[in-house]
LORO-512744 format. One line per 4 residues: number of its first residue (from 0); their letters; for each residue y, z, x of C-alpha. Coordinates in pm, whole numbers, m for minus. Each point is the difference from the previous one (the first is absolute). Layout:
NUM = a = Y:Z:X | ...
***
This chain:
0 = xxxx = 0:0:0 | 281:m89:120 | 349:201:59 | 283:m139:102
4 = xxxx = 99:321:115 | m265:12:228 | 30:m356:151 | 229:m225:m149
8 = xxxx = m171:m333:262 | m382:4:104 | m27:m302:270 | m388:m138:m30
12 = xxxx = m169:m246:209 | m299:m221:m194 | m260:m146:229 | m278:m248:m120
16 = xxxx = m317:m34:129 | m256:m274:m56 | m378:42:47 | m102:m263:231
20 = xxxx = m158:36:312 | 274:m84:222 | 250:255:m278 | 339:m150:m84
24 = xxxx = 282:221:m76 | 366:m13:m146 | 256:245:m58 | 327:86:m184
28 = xxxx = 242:249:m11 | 138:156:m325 | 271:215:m125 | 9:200:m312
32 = xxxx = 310:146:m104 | m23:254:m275 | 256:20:m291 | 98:322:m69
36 = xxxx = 7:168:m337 | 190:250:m191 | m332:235:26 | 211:284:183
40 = xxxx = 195:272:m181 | 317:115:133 | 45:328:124 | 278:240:m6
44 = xxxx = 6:309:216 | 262:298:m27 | 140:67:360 | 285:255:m137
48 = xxxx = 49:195:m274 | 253:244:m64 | m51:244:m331 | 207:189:m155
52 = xxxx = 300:m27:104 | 355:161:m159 | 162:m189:m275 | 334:m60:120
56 = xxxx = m195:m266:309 | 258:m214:88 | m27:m379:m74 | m196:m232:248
60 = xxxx = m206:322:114 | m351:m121:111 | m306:151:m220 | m278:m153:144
64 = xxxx = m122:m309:242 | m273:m226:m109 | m201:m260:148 | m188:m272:m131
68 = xxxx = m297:m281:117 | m168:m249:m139 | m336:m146:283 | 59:m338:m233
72 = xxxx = 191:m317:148 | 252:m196:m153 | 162:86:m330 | m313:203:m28
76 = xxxx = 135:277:271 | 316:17:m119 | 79:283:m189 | 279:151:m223
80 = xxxx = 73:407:m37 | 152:93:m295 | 77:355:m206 | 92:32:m378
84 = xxxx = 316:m136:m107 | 145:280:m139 | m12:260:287 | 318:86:164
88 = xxxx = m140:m104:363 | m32:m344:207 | m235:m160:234 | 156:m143:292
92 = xxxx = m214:m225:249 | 73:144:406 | m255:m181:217 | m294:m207:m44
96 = xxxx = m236:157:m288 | 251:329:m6 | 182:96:m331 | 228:331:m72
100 = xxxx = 57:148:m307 | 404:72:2 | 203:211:m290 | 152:m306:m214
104 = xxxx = 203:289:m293 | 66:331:4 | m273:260:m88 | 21:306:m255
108 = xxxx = m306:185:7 | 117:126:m365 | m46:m351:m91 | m305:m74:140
112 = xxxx = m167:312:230 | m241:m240:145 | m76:m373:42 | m321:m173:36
116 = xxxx = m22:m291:241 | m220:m268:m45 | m38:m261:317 | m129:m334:m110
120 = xxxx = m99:m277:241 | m107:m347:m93 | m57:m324:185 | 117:m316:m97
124 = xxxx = m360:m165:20 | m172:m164:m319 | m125:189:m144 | 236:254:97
128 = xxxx = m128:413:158 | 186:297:4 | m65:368:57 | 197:289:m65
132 = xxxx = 99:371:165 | 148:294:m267 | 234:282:170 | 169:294:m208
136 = xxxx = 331:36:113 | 162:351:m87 | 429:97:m37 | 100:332:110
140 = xxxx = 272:140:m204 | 307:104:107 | 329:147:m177 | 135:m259:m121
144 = xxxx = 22:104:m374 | 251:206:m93 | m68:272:m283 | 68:m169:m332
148 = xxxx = 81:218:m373 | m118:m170:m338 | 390:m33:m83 | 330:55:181
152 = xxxx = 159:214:m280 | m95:342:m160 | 99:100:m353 | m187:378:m45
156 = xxxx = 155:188:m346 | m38:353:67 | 72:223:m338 | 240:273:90
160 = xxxx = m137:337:50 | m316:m92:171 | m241:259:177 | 86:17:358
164 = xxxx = m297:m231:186 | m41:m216:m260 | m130:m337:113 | 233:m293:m91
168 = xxxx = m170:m282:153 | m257:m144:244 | 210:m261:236 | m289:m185:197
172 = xxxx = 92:m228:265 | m293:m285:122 | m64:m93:358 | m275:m287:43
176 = xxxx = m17:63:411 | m314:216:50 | m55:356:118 | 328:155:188
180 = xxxx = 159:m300:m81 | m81:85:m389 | 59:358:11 | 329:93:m206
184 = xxxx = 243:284:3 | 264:55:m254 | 326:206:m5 | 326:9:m155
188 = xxxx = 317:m156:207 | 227:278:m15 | 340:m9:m182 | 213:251:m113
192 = xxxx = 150:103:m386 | 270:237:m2 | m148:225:315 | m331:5:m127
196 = xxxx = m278:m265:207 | m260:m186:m231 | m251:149:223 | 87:334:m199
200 = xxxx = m42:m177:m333 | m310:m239:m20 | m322:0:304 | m208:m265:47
204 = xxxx = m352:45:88 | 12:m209:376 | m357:m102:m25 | 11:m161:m378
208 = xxxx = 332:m59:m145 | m25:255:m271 | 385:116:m58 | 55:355:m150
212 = xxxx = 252:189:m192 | 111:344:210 | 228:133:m252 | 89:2:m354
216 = xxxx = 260:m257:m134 | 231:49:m201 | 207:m326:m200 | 302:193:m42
220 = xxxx = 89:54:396 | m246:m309:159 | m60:m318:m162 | m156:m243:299
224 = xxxx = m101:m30:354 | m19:m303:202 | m135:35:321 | m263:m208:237
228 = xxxx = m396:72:52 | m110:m139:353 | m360:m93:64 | m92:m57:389
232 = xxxx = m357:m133:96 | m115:170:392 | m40:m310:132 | 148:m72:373
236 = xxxx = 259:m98:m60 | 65:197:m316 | 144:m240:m394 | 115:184:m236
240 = xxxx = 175:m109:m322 | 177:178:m241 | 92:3:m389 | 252:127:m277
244 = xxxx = m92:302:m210 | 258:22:m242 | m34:337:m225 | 118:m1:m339
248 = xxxx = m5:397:m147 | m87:m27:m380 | 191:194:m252 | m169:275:m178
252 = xxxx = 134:134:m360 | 37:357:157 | 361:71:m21 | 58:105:m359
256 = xxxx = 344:m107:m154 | 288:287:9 | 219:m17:m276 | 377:29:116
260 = xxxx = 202:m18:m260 | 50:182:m252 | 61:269:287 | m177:317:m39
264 = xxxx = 73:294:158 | m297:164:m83 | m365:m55:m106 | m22:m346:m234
268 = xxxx = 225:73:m286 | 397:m116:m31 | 187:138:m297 | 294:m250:m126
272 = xxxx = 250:m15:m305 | 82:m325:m211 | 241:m2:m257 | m175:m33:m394
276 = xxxx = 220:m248:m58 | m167:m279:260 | m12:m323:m96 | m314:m188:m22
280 = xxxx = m104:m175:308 | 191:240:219 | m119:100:348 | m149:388:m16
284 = xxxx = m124:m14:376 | m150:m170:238 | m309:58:196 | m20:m136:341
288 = xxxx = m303:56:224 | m109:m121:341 | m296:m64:203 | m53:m21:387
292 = xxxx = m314:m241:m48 | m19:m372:7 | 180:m238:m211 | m327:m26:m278
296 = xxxx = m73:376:85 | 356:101:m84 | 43:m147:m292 | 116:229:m269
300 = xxxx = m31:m36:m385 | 134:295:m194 | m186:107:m357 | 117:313:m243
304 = xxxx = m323:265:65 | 201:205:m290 | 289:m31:m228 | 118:206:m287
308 = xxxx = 66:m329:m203 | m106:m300:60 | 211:m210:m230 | 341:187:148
312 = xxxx = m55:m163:399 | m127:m286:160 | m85:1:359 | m1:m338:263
316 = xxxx = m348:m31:155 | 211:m147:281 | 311:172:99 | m29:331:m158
320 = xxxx = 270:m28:m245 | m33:207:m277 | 223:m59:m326 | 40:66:m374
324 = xxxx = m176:m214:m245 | 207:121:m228 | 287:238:m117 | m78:388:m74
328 = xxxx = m1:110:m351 | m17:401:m89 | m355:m8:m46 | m40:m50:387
332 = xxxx = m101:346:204 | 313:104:256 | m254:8:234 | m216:m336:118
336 = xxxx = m256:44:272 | m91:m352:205 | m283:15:287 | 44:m345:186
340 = xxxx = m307:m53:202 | 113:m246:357 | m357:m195:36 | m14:m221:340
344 = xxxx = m226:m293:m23 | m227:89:263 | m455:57:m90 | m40:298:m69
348 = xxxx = 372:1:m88 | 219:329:91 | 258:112:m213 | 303:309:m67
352 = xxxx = 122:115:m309 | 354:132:m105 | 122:213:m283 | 366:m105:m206
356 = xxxx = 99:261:m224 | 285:m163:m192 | 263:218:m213 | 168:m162:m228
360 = xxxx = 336:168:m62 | 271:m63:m316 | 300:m144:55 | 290:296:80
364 = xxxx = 365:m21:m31 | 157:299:177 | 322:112:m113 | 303:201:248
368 = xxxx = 304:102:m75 | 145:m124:276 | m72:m372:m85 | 250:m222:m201
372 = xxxx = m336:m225:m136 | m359:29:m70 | m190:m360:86 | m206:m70:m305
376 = xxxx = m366:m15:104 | m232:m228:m208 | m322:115:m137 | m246:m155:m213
380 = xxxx = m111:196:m286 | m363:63:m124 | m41:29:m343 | 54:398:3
384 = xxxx = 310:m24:186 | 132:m241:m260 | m41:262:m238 | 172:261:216
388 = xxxx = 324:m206:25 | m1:m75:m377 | 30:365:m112 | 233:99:278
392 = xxxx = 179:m266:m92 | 18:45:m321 | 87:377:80 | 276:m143:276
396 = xxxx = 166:m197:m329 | 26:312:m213 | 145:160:314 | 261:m261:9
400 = xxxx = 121:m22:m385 | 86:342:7 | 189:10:319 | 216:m327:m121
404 = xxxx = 24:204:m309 | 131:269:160 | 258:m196:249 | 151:m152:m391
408 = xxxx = 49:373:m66 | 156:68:344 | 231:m297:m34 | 131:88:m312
412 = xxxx = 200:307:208 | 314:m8:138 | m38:12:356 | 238:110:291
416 = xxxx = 138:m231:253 | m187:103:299 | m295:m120:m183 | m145:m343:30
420 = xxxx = 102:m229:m316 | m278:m47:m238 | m162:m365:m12 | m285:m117:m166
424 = xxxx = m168:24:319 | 78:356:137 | 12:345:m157 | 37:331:161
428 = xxxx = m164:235:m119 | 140:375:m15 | m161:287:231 | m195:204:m249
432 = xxxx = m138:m286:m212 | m317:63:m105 | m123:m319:14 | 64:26:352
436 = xxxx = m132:272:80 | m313:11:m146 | m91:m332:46 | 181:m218:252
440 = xxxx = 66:280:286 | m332:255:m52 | m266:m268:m50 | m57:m256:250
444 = xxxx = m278:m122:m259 | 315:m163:m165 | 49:m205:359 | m337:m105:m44
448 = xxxx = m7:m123:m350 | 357:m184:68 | m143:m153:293 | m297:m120:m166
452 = xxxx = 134:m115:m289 | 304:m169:185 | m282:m154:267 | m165:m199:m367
456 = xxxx = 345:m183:m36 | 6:m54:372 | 316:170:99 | 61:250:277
460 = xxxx = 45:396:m74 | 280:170:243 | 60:350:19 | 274:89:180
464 = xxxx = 275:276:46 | 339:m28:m55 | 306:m57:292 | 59:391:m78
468 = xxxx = m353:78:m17 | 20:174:m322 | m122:m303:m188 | m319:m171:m17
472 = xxxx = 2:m367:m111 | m248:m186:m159 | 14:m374:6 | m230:m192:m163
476 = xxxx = 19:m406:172 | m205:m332:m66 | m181:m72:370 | 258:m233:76
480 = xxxx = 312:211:m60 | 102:218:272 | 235:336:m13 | 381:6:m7
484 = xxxx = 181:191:216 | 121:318:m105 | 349:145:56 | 66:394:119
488 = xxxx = 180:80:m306 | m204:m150:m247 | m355:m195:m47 | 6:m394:m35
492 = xxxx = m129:m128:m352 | m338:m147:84 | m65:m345:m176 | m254:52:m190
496 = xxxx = 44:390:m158 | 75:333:261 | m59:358:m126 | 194:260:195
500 = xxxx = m121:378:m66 | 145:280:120 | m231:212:255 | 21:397:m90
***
């Protein structure tokens, strides 16, 4: 069997012999060149190879050096070396049958931690051989990776008065480099708030993340915190990265509302007057209350707990006004008792109560000798007060016929000249008259009955004494009529009649 790797020309030299007795002999020389064929596998053989190596190799770094035969001729010892297509290396020829394996991209071993190298060489004879050589290249890591957090911002609601050590949140940080490369440590960047470091506030546990609470908060004095949470790997050198915590303190309905006005000096109960004769829809009082909670927790509605009538005030759910629904009649009690209950709108909801004891007083009209007019006060009258002024007045009008009778009587008599000339208006009446005496000087009731009586036909009542101050005047004047002045030696007539009486 022939080999053309063995011998590729065998030389041969044919001689012919006859059988006769004298032998005759020829000879020839021949050549036989033998064809090769592609009966010969390549071969590949690994001279070099270095694994692992670190993943930051530089570009063009030499892996490993191959070599490769083929014992064919021709086409059918050449050969080709190639690796995968999508490996981040190259083959580059050097000498001869000598390939390296170079770096063609950057590595990441937390891309790929390891690569698998297949060497595959093939001749170019028909039909074509090849062979093949499998090396495991590993990547070292290094730290290259710096520590990463799920998100760059940190919204944590705390509710106010929280125990002390209460855990807010867990703020992990991921590192994909590999043992002290991967091994985090977390603590707070340090920043100051009015004196007092963050340090003293919240702790972070270094070894997870997990951010605590060291004191109680409360919404009224602290409402956020924004500080920085740092989380460095131990890698040589050391990444870190950090992130925003931002602290929002929740409100808690735990202030309840303080009612400031109406003021009370002591314990919950204010005692006020209000004329009987309010009008309907007037303003009584007004409840004002306030709350040091949030804007929904400090809402405050205001509700009657109590009232003596209901149909006599109404009460704004809002603003705290309380007014009459109507006007007071003499069936109402003096005394009316509201309890206004100040509700916030915070769950459960906290509220404070106040006690309005109204009085409601009569309209006075206070009479003094020294003044020269009385101001008519209005009232409205009930139905039992109508009454009252009927038969006063009615007593007031006999009161009056028999003192104009009596000034005819006085008129009728001469009088001196010192004495003030008699007019339809005026009369003066003598010293011991009993009329007088009895009735106009002893009994103020009479003052009463004239003023009431007078008040009906809405004019104004004046008592006052005469320029020698033995005289008292009465005047009797529609609203819009005022007095006359009066002379030393004599009273003025008053327009509309004047009664002078002599004081004993």
């Amino acid at each position: 069997m022939l080999n053309y790797e063995d011998f590729r020309i065998y030389d041969m030299e044919i001689i012919a012999t006859d059988k006769g007795a004298n032998a005759l002999s020829g000879q020839c020389k021949i050549r036989i060149l033998v064809e090769d064929m592609n009966d010969n596998h390549p071969e590949i053989s690994i001279k070099s190879f270095q694994s692992p190596v670190k993943e930051n190799v530089e570009l063009g770094t030499v892996i490993a050096v191959v070599s490769v035969s083929d014992t064919d001729s021709g086409d059918n010892g050449k050969v080709d070396l190639t690796i995968p297509a999508n490996l981040p290396f190259q083959l580059k020829e050097s000498s001869g049958h000598f390939f390296e394996l170079v770096v063609s991209e950057l590595l990441d071993r937390e891309k790929a931690a390891e690569y698998d190298i297949t060497f595959t060489v093939t001749d170019r004879g028909s039909p074509p051989l090849s062979d093949n050589e499998t090396m495991t290249l590993e990547l070292l890591d290094v730290n290259d990776n710096v520590p990463k957090f799920p998100q760059s911002f940190y919204t944590i609601r705390v509710v106010e008065n929280n125990a002390p050590g209460a855990l807010l949140d867990s703020l992990t940080a991921y590192d994909p480099d590999l043992h002290e490369n991967q091994y985090l440590v977390y603590f707070i960047i340090e920043r100051e708030i009015a004196n007092t470091s963050m340090s003293m506030l919240f702790s972070i546990n270094p070894e997870n993340g997990k951010l605590y609470a060291l004191k109680t908060f409360d919404y009224e004095i602290e409402k956020e915190f924004l500080f920085h949470i740092e989380a460095r790997d131990s890698g040589v050198p050391p990444l870190s990265s950090n992130v925003t915590v931002h602290i929002i303190i929740v409100d808690q309905n735990d202030n309840t509302p303080v009612i400031v006005s109406p003021w009370r000096a002591h314990g919950s109960v204010v005692e006020e007057k209000i004329p009987r004769s309010t009008d309907k829809g007037s303003l009584v009082s007004k409840v004002i209350a306030i709350d040091g909670d949030s804007v929904l927790n400090s809402r405050i509605t205001y509700q009657f707990l109590q009232v003596t009538d209901a149909t006599l005030f109404s009460l704004d759910q809002y603003n705290g006004e309380i007014r009459t629904m109507r006007m007071f009649s003499y069936r109402d009690p003096r005394l009316q008792r509201l309890v206004v209950v100040a509700k916030d709108n915070g769950e459960p909801a906290l509220s404070a109560t106040v006690t309005i004891k109204l009085s409601t007083v009569e309209t006075a009209v206070k009479a003094y000798s020294d003044m020269t007019e009385v101001p008519l006060e209005y009232d409205i009258f009930s139905d039992l007060n109508l009454y009252l002024v009927i038969g006063l007045g009615s007593v007031s009008f006999l009161l009056l016929i028999t003192i104009l009778v009596t000034i005819v009587l006085k008129c009728q008599k001469p009088k001196s000249s010192k004495a003030a000339p008699p007019c339809r208006n005026s009369v003066i009446s003598e010293r011991n008259s009993t009329i007088a005496d009895s009735t106009l000087v002893s009994n103020d009731a009479y003052w009463y009955s004239l003023f009431l009586a007078e008040t009906r036909k809405g004019k104004l009542v004046v008592r006052q004494p005469a320029p020698k101050g033995s005289r008292y005047i009465v005047s009797s004047l529609p609203r819009s009529t005022g007095l006359t002045e009066t002379s030393d030696s004599a009273p003025s007539t008053l327009q509309n009649g004047l009664a002078t009486i002599d004081l004993p």
